[in-house]
C-alpha positions in Angstrom: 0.0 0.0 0.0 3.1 2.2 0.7 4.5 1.7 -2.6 1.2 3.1 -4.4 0.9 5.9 -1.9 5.2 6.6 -2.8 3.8 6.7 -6.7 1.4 8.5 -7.1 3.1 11.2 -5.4 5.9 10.8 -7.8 3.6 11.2 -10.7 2.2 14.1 -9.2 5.2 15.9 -8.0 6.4 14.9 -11.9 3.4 16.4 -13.7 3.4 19.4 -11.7 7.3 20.3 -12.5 6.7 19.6 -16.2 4.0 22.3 -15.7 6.8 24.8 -14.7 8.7 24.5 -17.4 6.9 24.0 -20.3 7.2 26.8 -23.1 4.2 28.2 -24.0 2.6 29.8 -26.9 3.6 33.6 -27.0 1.8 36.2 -29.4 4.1 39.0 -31.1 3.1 41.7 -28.8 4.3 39.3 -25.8 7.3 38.7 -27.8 8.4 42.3 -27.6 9.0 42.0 -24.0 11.1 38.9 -24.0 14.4 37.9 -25.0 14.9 36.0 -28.3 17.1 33.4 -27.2 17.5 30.8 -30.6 15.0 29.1 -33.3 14.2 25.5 -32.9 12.7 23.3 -35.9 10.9 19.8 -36.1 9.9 17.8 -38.5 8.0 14.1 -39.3 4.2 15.5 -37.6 1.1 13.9 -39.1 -0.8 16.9 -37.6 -0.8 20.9 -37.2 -1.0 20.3 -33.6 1.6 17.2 -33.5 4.3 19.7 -34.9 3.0 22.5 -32.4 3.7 20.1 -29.7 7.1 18.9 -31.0 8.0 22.8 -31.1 6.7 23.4 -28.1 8.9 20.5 -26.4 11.9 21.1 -28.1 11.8 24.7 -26.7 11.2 23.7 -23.2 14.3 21.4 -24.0 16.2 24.7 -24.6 15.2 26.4 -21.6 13.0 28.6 -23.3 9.7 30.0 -21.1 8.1 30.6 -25.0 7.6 30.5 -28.5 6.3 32.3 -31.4 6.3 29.4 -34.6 7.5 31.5 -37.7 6.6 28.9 -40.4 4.9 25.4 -40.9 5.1 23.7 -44.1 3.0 20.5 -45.2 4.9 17.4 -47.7 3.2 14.2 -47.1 4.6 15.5 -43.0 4.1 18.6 -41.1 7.8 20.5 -40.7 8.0 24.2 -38.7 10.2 25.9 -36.9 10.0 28.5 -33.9 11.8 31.3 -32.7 12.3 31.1 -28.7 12.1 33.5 -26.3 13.4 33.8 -22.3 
């Protein structure tokens, strides 16, 4: 019974730090007031929102706090990229 108690606790504590440092989804005027810190690009999405969420991972990977995605292009696979902001 301890053990389950120990893991979901785990999970919790886990979900709730992702939530800290995900990037997020910035508009332009946001952008103004934030440091542009790199661009990040994926590629192989089946959806729109696939590749949003590949962006959006890969800028949390950087240590970015958001994004503003500069261009999405559609050949049999979604590919984008983002610029990053801190």
């Amino acid at each position: 019974m301890k053990t389950i108690k120990y893991a979901v606790a785990a999970i919790a504590l886990s979900t709730l730090s992702f939530g800290a440092f995900a990037a997020q989804a910035i508009s332009p005027a946001q952008a103004q007031n934030m440091n542009k810190v790199g661009v990040v690009s994926a590629d192989g999405a089946t959806t729109l929102d696939g590749l949003e969420a590949q962006l959006a991972e890969k800028a949390a990977a950087a240590g970015a706090t958001g994004y503003s995605i500069t261009s999405a292009n559609s050949n049999n696979k979604m590919s984008g990229t983002a610029v990053i902001y801190k």
